[in-house]
C-alpha positions as CSV (number, residue, x, y, z in Angstrom):
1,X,-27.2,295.7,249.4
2,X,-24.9,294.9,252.4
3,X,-24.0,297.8,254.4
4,X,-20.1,296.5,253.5
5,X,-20.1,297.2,250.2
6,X,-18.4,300.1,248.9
7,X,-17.4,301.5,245.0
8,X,-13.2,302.6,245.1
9,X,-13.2,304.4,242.1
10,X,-9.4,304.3,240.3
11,X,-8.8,307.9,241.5
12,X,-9.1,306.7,244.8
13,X,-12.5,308.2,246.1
14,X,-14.9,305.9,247.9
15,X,-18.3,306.2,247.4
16,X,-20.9,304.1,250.3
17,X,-23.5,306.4,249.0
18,X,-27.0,304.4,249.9
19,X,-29.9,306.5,249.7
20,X,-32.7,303.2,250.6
21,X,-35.7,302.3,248.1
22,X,-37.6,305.2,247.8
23,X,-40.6,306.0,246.5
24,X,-41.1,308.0,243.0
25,X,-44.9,306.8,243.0
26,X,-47.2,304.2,243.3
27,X,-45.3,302.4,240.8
28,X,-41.7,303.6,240.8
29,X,-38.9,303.2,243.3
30,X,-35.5,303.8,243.2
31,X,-32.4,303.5,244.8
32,X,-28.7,305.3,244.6
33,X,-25.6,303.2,246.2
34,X,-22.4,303.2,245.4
35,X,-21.9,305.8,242.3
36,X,-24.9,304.0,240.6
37,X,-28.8,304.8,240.3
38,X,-31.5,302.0,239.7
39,X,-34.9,302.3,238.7
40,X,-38.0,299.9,239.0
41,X,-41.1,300.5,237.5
42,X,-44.0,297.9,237.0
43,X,-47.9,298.7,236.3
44,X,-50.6,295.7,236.5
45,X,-53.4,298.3,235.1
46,X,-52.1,301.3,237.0
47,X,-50.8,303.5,234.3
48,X,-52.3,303.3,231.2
49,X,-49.8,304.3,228.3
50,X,-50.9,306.5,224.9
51,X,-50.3,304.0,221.8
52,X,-48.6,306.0,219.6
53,X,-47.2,308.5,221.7
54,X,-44.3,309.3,224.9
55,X,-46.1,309.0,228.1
56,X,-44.0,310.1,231.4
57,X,-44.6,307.8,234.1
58,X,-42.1,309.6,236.9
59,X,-39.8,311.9,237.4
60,X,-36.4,311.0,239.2
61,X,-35.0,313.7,241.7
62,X,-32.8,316.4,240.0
63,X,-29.7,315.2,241.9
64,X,-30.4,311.4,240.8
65,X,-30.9,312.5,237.2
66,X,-28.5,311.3,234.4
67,X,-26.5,313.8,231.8
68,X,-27.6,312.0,228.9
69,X,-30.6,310.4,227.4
70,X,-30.6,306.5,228.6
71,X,-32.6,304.2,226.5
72,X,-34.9,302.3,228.5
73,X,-36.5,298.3,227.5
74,X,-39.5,298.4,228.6
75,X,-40.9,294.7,228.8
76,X,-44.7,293.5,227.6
77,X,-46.8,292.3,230.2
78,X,-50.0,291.2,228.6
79,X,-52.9,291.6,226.6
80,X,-52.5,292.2,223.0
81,X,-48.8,292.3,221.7
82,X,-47.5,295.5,220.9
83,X,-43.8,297.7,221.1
84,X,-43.0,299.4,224.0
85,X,-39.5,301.5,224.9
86,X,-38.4,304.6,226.6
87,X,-35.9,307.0,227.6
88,X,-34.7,308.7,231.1
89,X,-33.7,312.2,230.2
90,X,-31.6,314.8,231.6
91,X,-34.2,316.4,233.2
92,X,-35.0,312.9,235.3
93,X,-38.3,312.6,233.3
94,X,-39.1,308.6,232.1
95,X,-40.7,308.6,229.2
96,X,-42.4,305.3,227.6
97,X,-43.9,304.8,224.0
98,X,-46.0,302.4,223.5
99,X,-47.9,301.2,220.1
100,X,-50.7,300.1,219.5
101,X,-54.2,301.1,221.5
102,X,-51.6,301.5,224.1
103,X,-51.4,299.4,227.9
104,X,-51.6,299.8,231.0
105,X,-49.5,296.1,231.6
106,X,-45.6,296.7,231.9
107,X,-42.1,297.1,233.9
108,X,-38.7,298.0,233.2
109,X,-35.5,298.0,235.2
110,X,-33.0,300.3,234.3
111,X,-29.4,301.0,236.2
112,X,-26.5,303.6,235.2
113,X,-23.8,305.5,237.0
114,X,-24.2,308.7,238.5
């Protein structure tokens, strides 16, 4: 992010908004600039995920959280092949399913306006 950049939203309000990585947990970080949030998550064998069931990995700040439910694609990184997917909620929590005997092997990227 260069320190020049800047959203001009059509009502005129500029937003330079640029909070820095920061860190949700060992395997989280995210970042607000410029009207939008982004989230990075990636476990190699950290955080081993229920198959069958939601498993919350993190929780985003309440001020960073979005008003609706945003799916999330949470990518396969290994092992046997199973489904995987999530949400953000409203109430900031990131929630991954996972089939299968679950895994502890995947990451997901996820960006949407504040």
């Amino acid at each position: 992010f260069h320190s020049a950049w800047k959203a001009i939203f059509a009502n005129g309000f500029v937003d330079e908004t640029d909070t820095g990585w920061q860190s949700m947990n060992a395997n989280i970080n995210y970042r607000a600039t410029c009207g939008y949030v982004t989230i990075v998550g990636v476990s190699s064998g950290d955080v081993m995920l229920t198959g069958g069931t939601y498993t919350t990995v993190g929780t985003i700040p309440e001020e960073f959280a979005p008003d609706i439910r945003i799916p999330i694609v949470v990518h396969f990184m290994g092992g046997d092949l199973i489904s995987q997917s999530g949400y953000l909620t409203p109430a900031g929590n990131i929630e991954i399913y996972t089939s299968g005997g679950g895994t502890a092997y995947w990451a997901f990227t996820v960006i949407y306006p504040l």
